[in-house]
N, C-alpha and C positions, 0 to 999 in steps of 0.2 A: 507223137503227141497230136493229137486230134484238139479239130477249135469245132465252135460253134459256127454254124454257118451264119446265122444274125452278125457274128464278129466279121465275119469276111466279109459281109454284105458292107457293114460298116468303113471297114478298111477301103473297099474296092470305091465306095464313094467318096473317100478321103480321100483318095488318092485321084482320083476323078476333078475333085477340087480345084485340089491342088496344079493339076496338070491345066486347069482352063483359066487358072491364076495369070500361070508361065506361060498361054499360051503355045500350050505343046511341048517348051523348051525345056528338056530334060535334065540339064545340067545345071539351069535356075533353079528347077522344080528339088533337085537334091541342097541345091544352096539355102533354098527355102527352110526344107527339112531341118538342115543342118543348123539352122540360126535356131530356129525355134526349140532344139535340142538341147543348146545352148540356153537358153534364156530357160526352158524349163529344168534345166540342171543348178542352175544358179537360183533360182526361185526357189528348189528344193535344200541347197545348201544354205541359205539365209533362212528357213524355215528350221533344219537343223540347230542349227545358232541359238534361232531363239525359245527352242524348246528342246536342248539335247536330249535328254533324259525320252520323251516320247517317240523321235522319229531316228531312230536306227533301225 
C-alpha cells in the first residue's frame, strides 16, 4: 500500500513532536501515544453512544 508523501511528511513531524515533548525519551514518547489512543478511543465510543445508528 503506497501513502502520500504530504502523510509522511505529516506523520514524521508528529512524531518529531512528539519526541521533543519526551525529550528524546522513547518510552514516554510511546506512553504519550498510548494515553492519547485511549482517550481518542473512548471519545469515539461516547460518540457512538450517542448517535448509534450514524457512526458504525
Amino acid at each position: 500500500m503506497e501513502r502520500d508523501a504530504a502523510i509522511d511528511e505529516i506523520f514524521d513531524a508528529a512524531i518529531d513532536e512528539i519526541l521533543a515533548f519526551t525529550t528524546g525519551d522513547i518510552r514516554l514518547a510511546l506512553r504519550v501515544l498510548l494515553v492519547e489512543c485511549v482517550l481518542l478511543e473512548e471519545e469515539l465510543r461516547q460518540m457512538r453512544a450517542a448517535s448509534p445508528t450514524q457512526l458504525r
